[in-house]
C-alpha positions, 0 to 999 in steps of 0.5 A, spaced: 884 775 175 884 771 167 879 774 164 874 768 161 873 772 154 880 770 152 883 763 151 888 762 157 894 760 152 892 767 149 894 770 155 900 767 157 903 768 150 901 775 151 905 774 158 911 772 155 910 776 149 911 782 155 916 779 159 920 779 152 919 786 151 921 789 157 927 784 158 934 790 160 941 788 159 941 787 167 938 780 168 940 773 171 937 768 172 935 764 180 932 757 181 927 759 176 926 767 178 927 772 173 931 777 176 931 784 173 935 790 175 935 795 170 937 802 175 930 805 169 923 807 171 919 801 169 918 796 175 917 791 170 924 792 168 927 792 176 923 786 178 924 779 180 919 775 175 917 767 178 916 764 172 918 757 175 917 753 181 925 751 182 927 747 188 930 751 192 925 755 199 922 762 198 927 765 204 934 763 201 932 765 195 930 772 198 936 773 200 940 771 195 935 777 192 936 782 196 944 782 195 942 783 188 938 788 189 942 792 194 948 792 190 945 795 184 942 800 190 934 798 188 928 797 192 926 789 191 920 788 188 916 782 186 911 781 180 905 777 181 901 774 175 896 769 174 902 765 172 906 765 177 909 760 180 908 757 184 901 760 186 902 760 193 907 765 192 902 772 192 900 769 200 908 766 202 910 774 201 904 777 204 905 773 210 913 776 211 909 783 210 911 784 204 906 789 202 902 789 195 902 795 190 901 798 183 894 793 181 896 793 173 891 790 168 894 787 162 888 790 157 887 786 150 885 787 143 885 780 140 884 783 133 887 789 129 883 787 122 877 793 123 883 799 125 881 804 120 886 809 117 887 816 121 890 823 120 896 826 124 893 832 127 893 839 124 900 842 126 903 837 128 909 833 126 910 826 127 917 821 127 920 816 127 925 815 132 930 810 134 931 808 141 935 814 144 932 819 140 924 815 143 928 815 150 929 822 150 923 824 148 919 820 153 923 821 159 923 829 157 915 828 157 915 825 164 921 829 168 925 822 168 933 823 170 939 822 165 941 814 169 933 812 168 933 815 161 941 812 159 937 806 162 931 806 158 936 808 151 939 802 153 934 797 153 931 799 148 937 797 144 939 792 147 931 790 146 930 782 144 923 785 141 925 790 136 921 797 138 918 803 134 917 809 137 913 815 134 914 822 137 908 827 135 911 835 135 908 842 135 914 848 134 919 844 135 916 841 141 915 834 144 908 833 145 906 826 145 910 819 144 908 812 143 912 805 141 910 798 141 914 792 140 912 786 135 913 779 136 910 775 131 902 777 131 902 779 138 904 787 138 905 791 145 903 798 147 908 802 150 909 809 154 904 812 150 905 819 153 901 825 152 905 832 155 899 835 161 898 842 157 896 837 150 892 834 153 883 833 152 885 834 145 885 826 142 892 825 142 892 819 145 886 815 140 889 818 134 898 816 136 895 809 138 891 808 132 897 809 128 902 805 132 896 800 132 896 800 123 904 801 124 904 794 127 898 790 123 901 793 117 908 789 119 904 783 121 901 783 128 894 781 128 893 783 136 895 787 141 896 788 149 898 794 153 899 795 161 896 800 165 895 802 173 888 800 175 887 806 178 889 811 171 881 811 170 883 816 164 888 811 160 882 806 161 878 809 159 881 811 152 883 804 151 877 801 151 874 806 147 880 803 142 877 797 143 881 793 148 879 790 154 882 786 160 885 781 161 889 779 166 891 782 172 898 784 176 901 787 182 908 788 186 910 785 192 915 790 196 918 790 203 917 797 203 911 800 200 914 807 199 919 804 195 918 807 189 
């Protein structure tokens, strides 16, 4: 799905913008798929990207993915967008019972300039924090594992896209984290976290807001994030900051309990 309220070649700006900024050290390239294996959470960082036609046939090239993936111990997953190449790529990997999960919608603000100034909530503390300290901070919130946070922490530093993280404490505590990633004028939401009992309070609307005015004060001019389809919350707090859909994406995967 490509929304008709937004320019194509915006979009796809915004798609290489994503695929930048979620780029992990793990990487290769394979007639004309991005292959990623970063052993971290985000499957955006773990998944083969088909961004050209290539020469060679989808099974050759599965297999070949499929040792990549079982010497890194992953599951293979597959990315579709509306970009991908070539477009009968979805179908092909259907037909060999490849199952389709985790629907994303790419949601776009295509103007920062009416973002007006907020204030921290009262009682809270806000930093700045470099890759590591964000990675512990987020993969403390959401329960992660030491290797998904050391991975996390190393994409982040090994970033092509620089990264600012803001982490939000109450007594010493972490409560909410965001980041986003500039390039150029287009700035990209990510892991925006609220801890479950700090919740229905506005953290989410005020922490964007502040990542959101970090970056048009650096520069950018847009704004994209990534959400699942089915979060009904996120989405909705995300078209209350004004940001509306653009794309869709999902996965491809053998074994659709993977995770």
């Amino acid at each position: 799905m490509v929304s008709a309220d937004f320019n194509e070649n915006l979009l796809r700006r915004i798609e290489d913008a994503g695929l930048n900024a979620s780029a992990p050290p793990q990487q290769r390239w394979l007639d004309g798929w991005l292959v990623r294996f970063s052993p971290g959470k985000a499957k955006r960082a773990r998944c083969i990207n088909a961004v050209a036609k290539g020469v060679r046939g989808v099974d050759a090239k599965l297999r070949e993915c499929e040792t990549v993936y079982g010497e890194a111990g992953l599951p293979l997953f597959v990315r579709i967008t509306p970009f991908t190449q070539p477009p009968g790529l979805d179908a092909a990997l259907r037909v060999r019972g490849f199952a389709r999960i985790d629907d994303t919608r790419v949601m776009v603000r295509a103007s920062l300039a009416d973002l007006a100034p907020v204030a921290i909530p009262a009682g809270v503390d806000e930093t700045v924090a470099d890759g590591a300290g964000y990675a512990v901070a987020a993969g403390g919130l959401r329960g992660s594992p030491d290797v998904q946070i050391d991975a996390h922490a190393q994409r982040l530093a090994q970033s092509p896209v620089p990264y600012v993280g803001l982490v939000w404490r109450q007594a010493g505590q972490v409560v909410a984290c965001g980041q986003f990633a500039r390039e150029g004028e287009l700035a990209g939401l990510y892991d925006v976290i609220t801890a479950p009992e700090s919740r229905g309070q506005g953290f989410g609307r005020v922490l964007c807001t502040r990542l959101l005015l970090r970056a048009r004060a650096a520069g950018a001019a847009a704004a994209y994030l990534q959400v699942d389809a089915a979060n009904a919350a996120a989405r909705a707090l995300y078209h209350r900051l004004g940001f509306v859909d653009g794309y869709s994406y999902h996965y491809r995967c053998a074994d659709p309990g993977a995770h």
